[in-house]
Structures are given as structure tokens and as C-alpha cells.
N, C-alpha and C positions, 0 to 999 in steps of 0.2 A: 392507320398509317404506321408502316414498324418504325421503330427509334433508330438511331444513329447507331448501338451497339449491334443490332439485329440486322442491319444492311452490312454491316463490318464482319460478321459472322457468317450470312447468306454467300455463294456463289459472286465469282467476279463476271458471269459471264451464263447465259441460258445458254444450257445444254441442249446441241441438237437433235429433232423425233428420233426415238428411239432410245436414248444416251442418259445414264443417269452418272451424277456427279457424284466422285468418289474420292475427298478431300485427301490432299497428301501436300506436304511442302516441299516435295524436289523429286526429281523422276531419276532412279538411281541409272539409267541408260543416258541419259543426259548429263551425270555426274561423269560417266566413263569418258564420255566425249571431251568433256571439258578437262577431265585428268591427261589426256593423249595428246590435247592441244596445246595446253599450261607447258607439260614436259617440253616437248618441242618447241614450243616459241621463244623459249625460254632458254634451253642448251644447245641448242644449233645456235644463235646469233649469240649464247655468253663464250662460245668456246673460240667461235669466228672472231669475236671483240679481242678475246684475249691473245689470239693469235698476231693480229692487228696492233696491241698497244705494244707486244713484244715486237713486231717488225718498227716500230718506229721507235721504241726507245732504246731498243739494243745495237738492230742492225744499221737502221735511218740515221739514229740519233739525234732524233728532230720533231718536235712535234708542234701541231698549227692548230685553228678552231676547228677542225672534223674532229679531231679526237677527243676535245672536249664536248662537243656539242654530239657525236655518236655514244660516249659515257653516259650522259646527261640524259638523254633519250633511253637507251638501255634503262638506268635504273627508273625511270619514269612508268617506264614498258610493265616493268615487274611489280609497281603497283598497282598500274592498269588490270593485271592479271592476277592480283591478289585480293582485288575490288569484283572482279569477275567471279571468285570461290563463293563472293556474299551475295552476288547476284544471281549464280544456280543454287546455293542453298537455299532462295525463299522463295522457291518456283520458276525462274527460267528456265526453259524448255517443257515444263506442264502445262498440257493443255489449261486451256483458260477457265472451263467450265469446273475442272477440280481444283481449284485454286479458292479461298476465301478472298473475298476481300482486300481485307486486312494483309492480305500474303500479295496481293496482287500490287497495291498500294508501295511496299518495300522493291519488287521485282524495278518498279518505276521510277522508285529515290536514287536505288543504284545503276538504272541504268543513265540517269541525267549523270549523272557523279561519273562515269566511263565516257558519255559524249565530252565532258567539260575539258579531263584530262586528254583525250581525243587526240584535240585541236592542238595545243603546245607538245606534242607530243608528235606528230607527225609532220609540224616544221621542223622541227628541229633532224628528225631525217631525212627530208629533203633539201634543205639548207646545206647540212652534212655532204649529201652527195654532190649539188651543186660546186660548193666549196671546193671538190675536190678534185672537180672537173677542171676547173678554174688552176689548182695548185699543178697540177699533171701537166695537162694542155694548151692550156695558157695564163702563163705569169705574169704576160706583160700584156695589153690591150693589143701592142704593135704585135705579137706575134700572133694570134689568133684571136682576131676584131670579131669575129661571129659567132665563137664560142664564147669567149672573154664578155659580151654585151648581154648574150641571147641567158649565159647563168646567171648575170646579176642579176638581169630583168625578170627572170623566172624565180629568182630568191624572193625580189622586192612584191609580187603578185604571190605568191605563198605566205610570207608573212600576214601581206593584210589580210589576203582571203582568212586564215585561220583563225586571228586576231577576233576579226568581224565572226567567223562561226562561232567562236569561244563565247562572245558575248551575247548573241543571238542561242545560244544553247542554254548558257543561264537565264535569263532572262524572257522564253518560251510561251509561260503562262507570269498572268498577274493576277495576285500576288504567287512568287513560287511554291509555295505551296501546293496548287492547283496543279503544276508538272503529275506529282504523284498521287493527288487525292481529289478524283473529279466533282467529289459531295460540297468541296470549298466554292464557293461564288467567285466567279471573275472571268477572264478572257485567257483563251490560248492561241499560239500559233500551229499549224498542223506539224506536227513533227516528224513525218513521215516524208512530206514535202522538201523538209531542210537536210533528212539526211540523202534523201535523192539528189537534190543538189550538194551535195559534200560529194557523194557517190562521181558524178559528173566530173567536178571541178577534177579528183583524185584522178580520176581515166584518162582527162587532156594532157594533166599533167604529169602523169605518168610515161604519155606517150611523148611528149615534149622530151621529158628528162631521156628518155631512152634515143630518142631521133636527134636529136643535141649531139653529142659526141661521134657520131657516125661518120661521116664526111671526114670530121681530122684524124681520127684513125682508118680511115682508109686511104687517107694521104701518106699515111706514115712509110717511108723506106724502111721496111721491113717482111718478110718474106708472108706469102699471101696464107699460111697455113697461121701464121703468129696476128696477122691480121682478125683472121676468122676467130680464132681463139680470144679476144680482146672481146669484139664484138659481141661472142657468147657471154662472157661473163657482164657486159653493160646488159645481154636480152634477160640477164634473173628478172630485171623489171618488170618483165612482159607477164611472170606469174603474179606478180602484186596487180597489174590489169584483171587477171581471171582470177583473184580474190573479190576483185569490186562489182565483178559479174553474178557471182555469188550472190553478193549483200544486195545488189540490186533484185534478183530473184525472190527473193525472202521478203522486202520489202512489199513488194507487188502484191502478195501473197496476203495480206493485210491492210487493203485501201481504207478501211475504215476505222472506229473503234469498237465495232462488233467483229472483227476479225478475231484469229487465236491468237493474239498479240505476245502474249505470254511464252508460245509454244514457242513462236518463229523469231521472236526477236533476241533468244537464245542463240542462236545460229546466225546472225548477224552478227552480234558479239564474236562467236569465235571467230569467224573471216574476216572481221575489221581486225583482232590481234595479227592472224595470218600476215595481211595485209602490211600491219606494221614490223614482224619479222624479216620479212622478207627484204624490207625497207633497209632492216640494219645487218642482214647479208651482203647486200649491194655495198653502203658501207663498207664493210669492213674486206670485201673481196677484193675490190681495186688494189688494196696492198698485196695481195698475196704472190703476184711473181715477184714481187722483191723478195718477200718471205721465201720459195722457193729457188731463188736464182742463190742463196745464200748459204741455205740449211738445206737442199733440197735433195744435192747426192749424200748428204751426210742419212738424210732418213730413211735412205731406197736404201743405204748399205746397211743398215742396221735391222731393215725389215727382211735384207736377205738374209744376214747373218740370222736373225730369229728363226727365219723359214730353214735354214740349212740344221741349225740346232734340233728342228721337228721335228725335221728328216733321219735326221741320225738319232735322235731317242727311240724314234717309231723301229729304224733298221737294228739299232740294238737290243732292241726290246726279240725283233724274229730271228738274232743274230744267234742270241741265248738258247732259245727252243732247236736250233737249227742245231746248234754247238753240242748239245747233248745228246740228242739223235746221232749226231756220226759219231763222238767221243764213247756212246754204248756200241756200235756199231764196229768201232775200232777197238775197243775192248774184247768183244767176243771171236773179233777177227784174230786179233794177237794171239789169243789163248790158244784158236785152234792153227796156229801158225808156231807156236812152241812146243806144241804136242808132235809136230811133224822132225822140228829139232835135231832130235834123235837118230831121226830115221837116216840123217844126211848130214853127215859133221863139216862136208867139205863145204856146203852151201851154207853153215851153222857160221865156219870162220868169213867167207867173203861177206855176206849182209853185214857185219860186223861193222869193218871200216874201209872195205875194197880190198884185202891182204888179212890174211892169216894174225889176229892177235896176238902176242905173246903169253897174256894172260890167258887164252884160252888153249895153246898148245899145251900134248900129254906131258905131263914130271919127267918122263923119261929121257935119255938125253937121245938126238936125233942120229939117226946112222950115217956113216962116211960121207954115203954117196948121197946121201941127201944133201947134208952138210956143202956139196960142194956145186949144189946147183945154182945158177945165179937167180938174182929175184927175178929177171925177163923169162927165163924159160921156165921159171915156176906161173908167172903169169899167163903163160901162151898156153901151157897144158891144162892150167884149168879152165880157160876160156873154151880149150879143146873139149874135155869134158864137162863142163857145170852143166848142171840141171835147173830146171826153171820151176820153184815155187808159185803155186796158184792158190793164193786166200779165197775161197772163195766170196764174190760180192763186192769188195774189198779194194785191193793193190794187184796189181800182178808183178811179182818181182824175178827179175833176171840174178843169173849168179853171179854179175856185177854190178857196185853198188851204183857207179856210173853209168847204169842201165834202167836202172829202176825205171819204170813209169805207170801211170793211175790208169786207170781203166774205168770209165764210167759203169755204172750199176748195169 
């Protein structure tokens, strides 16, 4: 008969024909999952919270029991998910049959230690949203008797149920012990039973929490596109329904304790965190057209102005290339447009300034009859004769400066 250390050493689990057991303590493809899941569950609902404590302590100015009791839950969440890092390091998601023992035995401590935390952990974010139904929709009993009744009564049936799981989760096998080490003597309860039932109760009342508000917001005097929008944001609910879909699949998946318990109850785990994310999105979403009806042109003008700054880095960036391209272009133009100079003084003075320069008339002094022509009929005779300079590629320039014009390439 082997010893206690030599069944602690051996296989959690006979590998099946074919299948030989190949001991490892964590399946690094199971770590990735759980690194992708941790992030996310974790900064989507901490950035949403924080959005949230800022719409009610800056803008609201006011804060009630969701804020405390969606804080509360939050940091709760991220032990749950830090208790989770020690439950895929000692084999959740490896299959069972590579698994010692000994490694199997901890996969089991931590995951009791996750159900326990569970329970007060996901009242409190239904309570959370209940509550807030309540603060929104109805303040007073007289103004909405159906939501006003229908949240408390669904607070006070969440409470116990969880209460009652919490302690039915500790207390599983006798002595506890036995939870994680099935070589101890004593009794247990199926555990796979109680989270089906957890599974359950989460679905009714999930579907409750979400069909609850409906009806008074579609009462509301407000236009039917702002309705529908309302509505969208209470249906986030409906993905914390197709988290418990999940966990019920996985479940199934393992009716016994020769199942791969080890592999699948990995993946349980992360869809009950899912499950709870999503819980403190709902949370913390209800605020957010406050948060938007306040700050909300101020963030669109500032993501325009970021985008218009893009725009014009990006156009200055081709403005530059573009800019030296014609400025050589218009270099080699010139030069062969100074060589021509010479050739035609009279079209050398009009480009000038529209009139003859002083600066550039000959030292000599001008004769009589020159002398006594007026500027107008000095103007009409050259208009009569000018000649028309051609750059080529370039400009095309008239022999008035009030003529000039561009010529595409």
C-alpha cells in the first residue's frame, strides 16, 4: 500500500489510454489567458469607477451608499484576482492527470478561498446597482411603487441568498480540510451542485435587475432615441447573463471527480471575474450622461483640436518636400530667366515694379523729347510693344507686372 507521501507525489488523476502524465505546475497558455483577463477586469471597471467617483464628487457633488459599496466591491474584485495569480500558478487550467497531487490539493484551497470571497463580493454589486435604481427612479415609494418595492425586495433576496452561499461554501466538507485534501476522513457536499445553483440564482437575477427598470424608463418624457440609449446601457447586464452561460458550460463538463476538474475549473474562474466586471461597469455606467452632459463638448473639442494638430504635422511634414521641389524649380527658373535679361531691357524695367525704375535707368541724362512724354503715354507705348517672357515650366510672365499669371506645369 504506498505511504501518504507517495500518493502526494503520484498523479491527481489516471491519465486517459494512450496519455502519459507529464508533471508541470501551470500551463504557460493558461497563464496568458489569465494575464488578458486580470488586465481587463481590472482597467475597464477601475477607469469606469474612477470616472464615476469624479462625476459625483465634482460634478454631482454628492455622494450615497453605491459609491461606497461599488469602491468596496472594486477593491474586493482585485483581491479576488490576485488570489486567482495563485490559483493558475499551482495548476488551474492543467490538465488533471499532469498535475501531482500535492499541486492538485492547493488548485482546491484557492479555489474555496475565491468562492468564499465570491459571495460578499457580488452583493455588494448588486445592492450597488439596485441602490441606484432606487436613487435615479425612485426616491420616494409614492413616485415609483414598482420599482421602489420590486429593488428593495431584490436587495433583501440577494443579501440572504449570498450570506447563505458564503457559508455553505465554507463549510462544504467536515472537517474543511477535506474541501482540498480528499485522503482527510469526513463528509462533503457536491460542489459542483452549489455552484450550479449560485449559477442559477445569478441568471434570475440578473434578468430581474435588467427587466426592473424598463417599463419606468420607457415611461419617461423623453425623445424615443434617448430612451433607447438608457435602455442599452441597463442591457450591459445581459453580457454578465452570457458570462454565467459560460460557467454553467464548464461546469457540466466535469459531473464527477474523475472529471478534468483542474483544466476546466480554470475557466470558471475567469468567467465568474468576467461576470463580476461587468457587474461594476453597469455600476458605474448609470452616471456617465451626467459625466457627459457636463464635460462632454469640452472632450469632443479637445479630441478635435488633437486631430486638427495631426493633420497639420502630417501637411507640414509634405508641405516641406513640396516646398523645395518648386523653390529648386523656381531657382533654375530664375537663373534661366536672368540670362534672357539682357536680351530685353525694356521688359528687364516693367517686371521690376510695373514702371521703369530709377535705379535701373542708364547714368545718362534723358533726351528733350523724352523728357517731356507723360507717364500715360509712356505706359500705352509699352503696353503697345512689350514682349512676353516664357520661363519655361515655370511662370509665364506678361510685360506688365499687373498681368503676370501662373501657368500650370
Amino acid at each position: 500500500m504506498p505511504t501518504m507521501g507517495e500518493l502526494l507525489e503520484g498523479a491527481a488523476l489516471d491519465p486517459p489510454p494512450g496519455v502519459e502524465s507529464h508533471f508541470v505546475t501551470y500551463d504557460p497558455n493558461a497563464m496568458k489567458w489569465y494575464y488578458f483577463a486580470a488586465v481587463m477586469c481590472i482597467v475597464v471597471p477601475g477607469l469606469l469607477l474612477i470616472l464615476r467617483l469624479y462625476t459625483k464628487l465634482r460634478i454631482i457633488r454628492k455622494t450615497d451608499l453605491t459609491d461606497y459599496a461599488s469602491s468596496i466591491a472594486f477593491f474586493m474584485f482585485i483581491a479576488l484576482v490576485v488570489l486567482g495569480k495563485k490559483f493558475f500558478d499551482h495548476g488551474a487550467g492543467v490538465h488533471q492527470w499532469n498535475l501531482r497531487r500535492k499541486d492538485y490539493d492547493l488548485v482546491l484551497y484557492y479555489m474555496n478561498i475565491n468562492q468564499i470571497l465570491y459571495g460578499p463580493t457580488m452583493t455588494l454589486v448588486k445592492v450597488a446597482i439596485l441602490l441606484q435604481y432606487i436613487y435615479l427612479l425612485a426616491p420616494n415609494v409614492s413616485v415609483n411603487p414598482f420599482l421602489s418595492i420590486g429593488s428593495r425586495l431584490l436587495i433583501a433576496i440577494s443579501v440572504m441568498f449570498y450570506i447563505a452561499n458564503t457559508c455553505v461554501t465554507i463549510w462544504t466538507c467536515y472537517p474543511r480540510e477535506k474541501i482540498w485534501n480528499d485522503l482527510v476522513e469526513g463528509k462533503c457536499m457536491d460542489n459542483n451542485t452549489l455552484i450550479l445553483i449560485t449559477c442559477a440564482f445569478n441568471v434570475l437575477s440578473d434578468v430581474a435587475i435588467l427587466l426592473l427598470p424598463a417599463r419606468t424608463v420607457w415611461g419617461l418624457r423623453i425623445e424615443t432615441k434617448k430612451k433607447m440609449g438608457i435602455c442599452t446601457l441597463f442591457a450591459t447586464g445581459l453580457l454578465a447573463c452570457i458570462t454565467n452561460a459560460f460557467v454553467v458550460m464548464y461546469l457540466l463538463k466535469m459531473p464527477n471527480a474523475d472529471s478534468d476538474i483542474s483544466y476546466y475549473i480554470g475557466w470558471v474562474g475567469m468567467w465568474s471575474a468576467a461576470e463580476i466586471a461587468l457587474g461594476l461597469c453597469v455600476i458605474c455606467m448609470l452616471v456617465m450622461p451626467k459625466f457627459m452632459e457636463a464635460k462632454g463638448n469640452r472632450l469632443l473639442s479637445r479630441l478635435t483640436s488633437l486631430r486638427s494638430l495631426s493633420t497639420l504635422s502630417r501637411g507640414s511634414g509634405s508641405g516641406n518636400g513640396s516646398g523645395n521641389g518648386s523653390g529648386d524649380a523656381s531657382g533654375n527658373a530664375s537663373g534661366r530667366w536672368r540670362s534672357e535679361r539682357g536680351k530685353d531691357s525694356q521688359a528687364n524695367s516693367i517686371i521690376g515694379q510695373g514702371e521703369p525704375s530709377s535705379s535701373r535707368l542708364p547714368s545718362r541724362e534723358p533726351s528733350q523729347e523724352a523728357s517731356r512724354e507723360t507717364r500715360r503715354e509712356r505706359e500705352i507705348r509699352m503696353d503697345a510693344g512689350a514682349e512676353t517672357l516664357k520661363v519655361p515650366g515655370v511662370v509665364k510672365m506678361n510685360a506688365k507686372l499687373s498681368d503676370i499669371e501662373l501657368q500650370p506645369l
